[in-house]
C-alpha positions as CSV (number, residue, x, y, z in Angstrom):
1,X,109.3,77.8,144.7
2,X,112.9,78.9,143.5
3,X,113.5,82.2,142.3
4,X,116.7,82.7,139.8
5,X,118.0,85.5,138.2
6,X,120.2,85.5,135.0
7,X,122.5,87.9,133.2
8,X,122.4,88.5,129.8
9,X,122.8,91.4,127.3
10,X,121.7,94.5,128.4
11,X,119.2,92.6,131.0
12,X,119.3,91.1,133.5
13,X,116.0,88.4,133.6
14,X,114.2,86.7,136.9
15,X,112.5,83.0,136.8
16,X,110.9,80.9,139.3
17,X,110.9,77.4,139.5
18,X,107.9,75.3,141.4
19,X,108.9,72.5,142.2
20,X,112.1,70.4,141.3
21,X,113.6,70.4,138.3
22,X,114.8,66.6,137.4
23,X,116.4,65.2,134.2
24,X,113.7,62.3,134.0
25,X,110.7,65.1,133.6
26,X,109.7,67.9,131.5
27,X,109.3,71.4,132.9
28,X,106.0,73.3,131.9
29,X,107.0,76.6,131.1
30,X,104.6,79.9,131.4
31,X,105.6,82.9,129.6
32,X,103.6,86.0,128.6
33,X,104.7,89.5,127.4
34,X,104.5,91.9,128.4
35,X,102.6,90.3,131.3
36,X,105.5,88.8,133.9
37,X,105.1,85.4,136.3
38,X,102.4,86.9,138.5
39,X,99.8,86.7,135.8
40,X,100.7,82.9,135.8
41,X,100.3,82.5,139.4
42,X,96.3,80.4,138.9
43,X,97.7,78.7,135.6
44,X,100.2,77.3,137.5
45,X,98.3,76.1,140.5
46,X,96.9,74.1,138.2
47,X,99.5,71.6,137.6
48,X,100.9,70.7,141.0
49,X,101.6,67.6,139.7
50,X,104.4,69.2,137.2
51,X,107.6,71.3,137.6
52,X,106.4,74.8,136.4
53,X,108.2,77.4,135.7
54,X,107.5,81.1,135.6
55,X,109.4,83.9,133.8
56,X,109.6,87.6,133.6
57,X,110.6,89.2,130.4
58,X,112.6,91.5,129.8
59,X,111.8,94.8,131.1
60,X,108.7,93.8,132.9
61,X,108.5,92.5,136.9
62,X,111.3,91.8,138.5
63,X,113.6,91.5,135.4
64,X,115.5,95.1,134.8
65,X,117.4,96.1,131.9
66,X,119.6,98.7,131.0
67,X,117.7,101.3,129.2
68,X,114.4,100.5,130.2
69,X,112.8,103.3,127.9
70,X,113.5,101.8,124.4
71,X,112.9,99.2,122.2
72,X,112.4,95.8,123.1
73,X,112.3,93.4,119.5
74,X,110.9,90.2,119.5
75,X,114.2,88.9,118.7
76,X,115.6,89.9,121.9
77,X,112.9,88.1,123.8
78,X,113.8,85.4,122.1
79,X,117.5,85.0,123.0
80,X,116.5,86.1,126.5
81,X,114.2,82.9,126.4
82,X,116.9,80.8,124.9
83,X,119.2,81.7,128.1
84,X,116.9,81.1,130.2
85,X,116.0,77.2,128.5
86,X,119.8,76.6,128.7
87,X,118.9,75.8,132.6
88,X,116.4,73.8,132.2
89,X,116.6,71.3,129.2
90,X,113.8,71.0,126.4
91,X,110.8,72.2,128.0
92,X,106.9,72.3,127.0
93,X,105.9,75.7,127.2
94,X,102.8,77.3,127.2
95,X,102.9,80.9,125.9
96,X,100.0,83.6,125.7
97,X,99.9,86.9,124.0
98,X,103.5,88.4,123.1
99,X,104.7,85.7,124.6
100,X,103.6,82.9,121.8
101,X,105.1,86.1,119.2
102,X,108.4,85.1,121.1
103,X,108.2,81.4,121.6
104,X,107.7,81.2,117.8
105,X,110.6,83.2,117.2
106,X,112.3,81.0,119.7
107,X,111.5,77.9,118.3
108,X,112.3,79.0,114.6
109,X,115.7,79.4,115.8
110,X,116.8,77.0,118.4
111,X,114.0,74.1,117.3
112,X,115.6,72.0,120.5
113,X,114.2,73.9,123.1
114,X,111.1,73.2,123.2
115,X,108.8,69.6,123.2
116,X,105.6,71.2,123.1
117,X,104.8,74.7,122.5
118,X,100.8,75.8,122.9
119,X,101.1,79.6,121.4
120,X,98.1,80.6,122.8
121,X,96.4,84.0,120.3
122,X,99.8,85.2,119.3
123,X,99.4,89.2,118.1
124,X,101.1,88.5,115.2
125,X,99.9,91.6,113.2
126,X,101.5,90.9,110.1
127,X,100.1,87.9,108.8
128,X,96.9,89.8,108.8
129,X,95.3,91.5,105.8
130,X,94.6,94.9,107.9
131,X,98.6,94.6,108.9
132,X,99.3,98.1,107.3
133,X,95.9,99.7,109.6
134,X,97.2,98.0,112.5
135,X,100.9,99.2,112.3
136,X,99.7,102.5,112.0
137,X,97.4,102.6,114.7
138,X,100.3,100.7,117.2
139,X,102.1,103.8,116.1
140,X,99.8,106.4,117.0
141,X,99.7,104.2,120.5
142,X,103.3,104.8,121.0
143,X,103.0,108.6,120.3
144,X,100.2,109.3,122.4
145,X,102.2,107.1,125.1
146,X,104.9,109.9,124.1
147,X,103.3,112.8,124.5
148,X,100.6,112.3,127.4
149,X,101.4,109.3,129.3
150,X,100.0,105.6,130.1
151,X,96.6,106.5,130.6
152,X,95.7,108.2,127.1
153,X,97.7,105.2,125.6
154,X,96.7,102.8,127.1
155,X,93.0,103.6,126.3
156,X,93.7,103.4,122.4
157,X,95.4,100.0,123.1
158,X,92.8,98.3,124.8
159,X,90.0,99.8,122.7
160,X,92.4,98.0,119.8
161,X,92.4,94.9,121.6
162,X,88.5,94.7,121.8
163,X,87.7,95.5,118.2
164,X,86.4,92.9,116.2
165,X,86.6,92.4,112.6
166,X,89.4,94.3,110.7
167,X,90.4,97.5,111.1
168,X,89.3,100.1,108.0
169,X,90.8,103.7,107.1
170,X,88.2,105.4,109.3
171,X,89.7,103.9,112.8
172,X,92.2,106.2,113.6
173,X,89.6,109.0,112.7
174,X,87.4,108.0,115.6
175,X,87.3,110.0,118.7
176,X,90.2,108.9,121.5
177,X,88.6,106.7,124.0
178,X,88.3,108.4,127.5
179,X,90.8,106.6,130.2
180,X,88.6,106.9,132.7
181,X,86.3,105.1,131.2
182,X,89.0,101.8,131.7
183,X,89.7,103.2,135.4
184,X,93.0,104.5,134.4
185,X,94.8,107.5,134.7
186,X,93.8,110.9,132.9
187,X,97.3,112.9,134.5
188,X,100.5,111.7,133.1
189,X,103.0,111.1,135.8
190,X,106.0,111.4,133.5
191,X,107.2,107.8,133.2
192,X,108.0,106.8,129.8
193,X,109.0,102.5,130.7
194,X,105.6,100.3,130.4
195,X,107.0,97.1,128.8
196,X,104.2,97.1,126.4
197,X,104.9,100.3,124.5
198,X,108.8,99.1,124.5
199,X,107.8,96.1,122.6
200,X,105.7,98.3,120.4
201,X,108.8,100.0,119.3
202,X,110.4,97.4,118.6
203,X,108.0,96.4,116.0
204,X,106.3,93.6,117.7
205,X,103.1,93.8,115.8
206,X,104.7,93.5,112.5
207,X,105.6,89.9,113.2
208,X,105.2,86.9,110.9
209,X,106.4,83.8,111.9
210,X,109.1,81.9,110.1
211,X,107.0,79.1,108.2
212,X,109.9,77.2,106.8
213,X,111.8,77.2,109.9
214,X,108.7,75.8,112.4
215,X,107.3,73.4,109.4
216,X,110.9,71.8,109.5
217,X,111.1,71.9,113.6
218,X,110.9,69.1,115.7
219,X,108.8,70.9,118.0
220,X,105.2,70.1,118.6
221,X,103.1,73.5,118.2
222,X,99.7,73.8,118.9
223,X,98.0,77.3,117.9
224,X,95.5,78.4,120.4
225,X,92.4,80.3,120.3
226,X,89.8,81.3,122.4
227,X,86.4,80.6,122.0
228,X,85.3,83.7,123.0
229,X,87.6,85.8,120.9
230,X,85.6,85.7,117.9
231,X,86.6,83.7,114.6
232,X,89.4,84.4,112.0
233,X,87.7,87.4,109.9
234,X,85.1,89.2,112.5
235,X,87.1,88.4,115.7
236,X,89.7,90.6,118.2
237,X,93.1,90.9,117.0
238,X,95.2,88.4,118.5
239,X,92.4,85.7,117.6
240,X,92.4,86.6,114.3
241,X,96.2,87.0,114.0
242,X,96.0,83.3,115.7
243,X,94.2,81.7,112.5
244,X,96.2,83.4,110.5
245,X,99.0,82.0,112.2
246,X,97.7,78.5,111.9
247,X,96.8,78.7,108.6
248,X,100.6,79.5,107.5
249,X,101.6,76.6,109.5
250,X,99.1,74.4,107.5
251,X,97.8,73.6,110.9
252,X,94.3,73.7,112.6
253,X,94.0,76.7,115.1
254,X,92.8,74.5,118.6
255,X,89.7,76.1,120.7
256,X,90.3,77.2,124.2
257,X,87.9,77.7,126.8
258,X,87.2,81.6,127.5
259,X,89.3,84.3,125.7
260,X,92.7,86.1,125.3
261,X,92.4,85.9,129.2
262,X,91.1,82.7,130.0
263,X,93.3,81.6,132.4
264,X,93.5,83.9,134.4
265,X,91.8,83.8,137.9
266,X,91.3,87.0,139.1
267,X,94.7,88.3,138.4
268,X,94.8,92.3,137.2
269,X,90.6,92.2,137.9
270,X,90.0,90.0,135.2
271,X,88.5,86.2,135.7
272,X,88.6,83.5,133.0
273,X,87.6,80.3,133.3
274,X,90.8,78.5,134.4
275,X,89.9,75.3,135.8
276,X,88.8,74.4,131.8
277,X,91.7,76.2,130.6
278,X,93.8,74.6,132.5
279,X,91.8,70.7,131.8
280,X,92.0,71.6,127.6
281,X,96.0,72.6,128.2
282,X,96.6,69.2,129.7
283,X,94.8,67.7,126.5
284,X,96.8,69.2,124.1
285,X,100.3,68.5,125.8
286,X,99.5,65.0,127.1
């Protein structure tokens, strides 16, 4: 493995290579948000066979910016992608989480980056019919995140991420979920830079892709969900938001092993099932 580092506005990003990059093959790129390479690291054993790359965004891992308190917009991630392509030639990418919200914002503006893009459960919280609910509650995430710290937050966000079916007017009215009760923090040590709540601010969860931009793309794109994340009315967020997505793109959503996690083996505690992850990925780029 080769570890870069870039420059580019206001940042300054960190990639790894695995293997050798060569003009006669494609790399397979792994990108999340606001998880960085490390939650890749099973994923990528996966496909020895391939030269993978692994990326930190902006903000998160080894990849430092500026001001690393405020905003962070999907467009930024984007660009920061873009720089990083430049490297590497057109690419397949696999992206999971935020990272498909910026891989489709990629590929709406530079189409010729990528060959292949799987945007696996993108959170894209405005094509959803609770959008208005959901902005509201990201925005009492980012004030409690204000006022007491990661733990408190952080509780509201995952308890968001677990609902099913869509939010009503009553959610916000329910009691704050205990952090303990996620094995996080209760005391707020005073940090206010978790990449998650900067791409909060910067209106992540408002996204909606640009139809016209991807229908007109040369770029294969694959919408994935995971079986486990419920369907497009009753399921968690980011499964719902990834019919959506599909549906806009007048494209079937494709069925994962697992859920939003599902290839992950054991990294951050959590266990997937990778090996089948990893065997339906392989389907849809071959």
């Amino acid at each position: 493995m080769s570890t870069f580092t870039m420059n580019v506005p206001g940042a300054t990003l960190t990639y790894d290579v695995h293997g050798e990059l060569s003009p006669d093959a494609v790399p397979l790129v792994l990108v999340g948000s606001p998880m960085d390479a490390s939650g890749f690291t099973t994923l990528a054993s996966q496909f020895t066979d391939r030269t993978v790359v692994t990326y930190d965004p902006r903000n998160t891992g080894r990849s430092k910016r500026e001001d690393p308190t405020s905003a962070v917009t999907t467009a930024q991630h984007a660009e920061d992608l873009h720089a990083v392509l430049q490297a590497l030639g057109p690419v397949d990418m696999f992206a999971s989480s935020g990272g498909a919200v910026n891989a489709l914002a990629l590929v709406a503006k530079y189409p010729d980056d990528v060959r292949v893009l799987v945007a696996h459960e993108p959170p894209a919280g405005g094509t959803l019919p609770d959008r208005d609910t959901l902005r509201a509650v990201c925005s009492d995430i980012v004030s409690t995140y204000d006022s007491s710290g990661t733990g408190p937050a952080m509780a509201k966000f995952i308890a968001l991420v677990m609902h099913r079916g869509e939010l009503d007017s009553g959610y916000l009215q329910q009691p704050a979920p205990d952090p303990s009760a996620f094995g996080l923090p209760t005391q707020d040590d005073g940090t206010r830079t978790d990449p998650l709540i900067a791409n909060l601010r910067g209106g992540a969860v408002d996204f909606v892709p640009d139809v016209d931009a991807l229908r007109s793309a040369p770029t294969t794109i694959v919408v994935a969900v995971g079986e486990e994340s419920g369907g497009p009315s009753e399921g968690e967020m980011a499964g719902r938001a990834g019919y959506a997505v599909a549906a806009l793109l007048g494209i079937d959503a494709t069925v994962f092993p697992s859920g939003h996690s599902g290839f992950l083996g054991g990294e951050f505690g959590q266990t997937g099932k990778p090996v089948e992850f990893a065997a339906r990925l392989r389907e849809v780029l071959a």
